[in-house]
N, C-alpha and C positions, 0 to 999 in steps of 0.2 A: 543501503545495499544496492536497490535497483537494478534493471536487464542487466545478461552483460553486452557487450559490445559486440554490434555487427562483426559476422566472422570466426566471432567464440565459439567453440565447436561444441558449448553447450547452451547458448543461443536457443536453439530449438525446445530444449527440454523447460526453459522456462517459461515457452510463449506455449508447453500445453497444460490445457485447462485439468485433463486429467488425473495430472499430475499435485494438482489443487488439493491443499486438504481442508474437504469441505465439512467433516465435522468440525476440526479445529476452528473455521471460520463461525459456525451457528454456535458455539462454543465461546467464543469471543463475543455474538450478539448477547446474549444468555447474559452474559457476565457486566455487559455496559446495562443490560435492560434492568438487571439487578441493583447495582450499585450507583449506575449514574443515568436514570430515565432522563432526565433533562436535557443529556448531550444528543443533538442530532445524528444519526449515521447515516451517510449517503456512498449508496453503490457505485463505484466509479474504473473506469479502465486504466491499467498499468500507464505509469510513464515510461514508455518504451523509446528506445531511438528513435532519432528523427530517422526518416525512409521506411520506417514500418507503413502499410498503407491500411490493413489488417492483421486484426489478433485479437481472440476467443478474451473472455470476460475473464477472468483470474480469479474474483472473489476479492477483491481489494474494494475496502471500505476506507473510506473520507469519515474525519473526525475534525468537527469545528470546536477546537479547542484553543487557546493561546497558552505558549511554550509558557514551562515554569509556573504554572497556575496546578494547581491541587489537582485536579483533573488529570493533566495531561502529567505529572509524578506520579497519580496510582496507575494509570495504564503503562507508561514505560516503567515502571519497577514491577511489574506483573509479568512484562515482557521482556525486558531490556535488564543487562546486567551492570552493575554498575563501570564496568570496560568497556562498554557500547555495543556489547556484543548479546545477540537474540540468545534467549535460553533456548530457542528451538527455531530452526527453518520452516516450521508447521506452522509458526504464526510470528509473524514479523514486524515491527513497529518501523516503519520509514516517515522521519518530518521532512515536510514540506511547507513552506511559506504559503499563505495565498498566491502569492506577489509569484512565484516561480510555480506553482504549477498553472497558472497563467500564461504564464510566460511558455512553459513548455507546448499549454493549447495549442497558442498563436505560432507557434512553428508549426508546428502538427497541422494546422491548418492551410497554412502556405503551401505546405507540397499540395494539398488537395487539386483535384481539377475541376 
């Protein structure tokens, strides 16, 4: 799913934090603390466009899981319909590779000054 694209005129709406549904987020911990304690969860900031310089924390959680492993089939089928489509925008399953959200870092970090 991810931001939408510089210039979207709802852009804005998704870079506020208030807009966050933070039950639904401690609601998702609840549910991995229950069922899968072993999996890591690590708090991490949206991958947003490159030319963002900042933007507020969203509640997006990193899950070190590998794709197609039992794991990572009960959490997207909890979330995820078998269309690819979220059974809700309140709580969202987005993969990511290591390898690419790396990769998105190191841009991210090139604009830096």
């Amino acid at each position: 799913m991810g931001i939408p694209l510089l210039g979207d005129d709802k852009t804005n709406e998704w870079l506020d934090s208030e807009k966050t549904n933070w039950d639904k987020r401690e609601e998702f911990k609840r549910f991995m603390i229950e069922t899968m304690p072993n999996i890591t969860l690590t708090d991490v900031y949206d991958d947003v466009p490159i030319g963002y310089i900042e933007w507020p924390f969203l509640g997006t959680i990193a899950i070190d899981v590998d794709i197609d492993s039992p794991e990572y089939n009960i959490i997207n089928d909890r979330y995820e319909a078998s269309s690819g489509e979220p059974y809700s925008l309140d709580a969202v399953v987005y993969i990511m590779t290591y390898e690419e959200a790396l990769s998105a870092y190191e841009k991210q970090k090139e604009l830096e000054v």
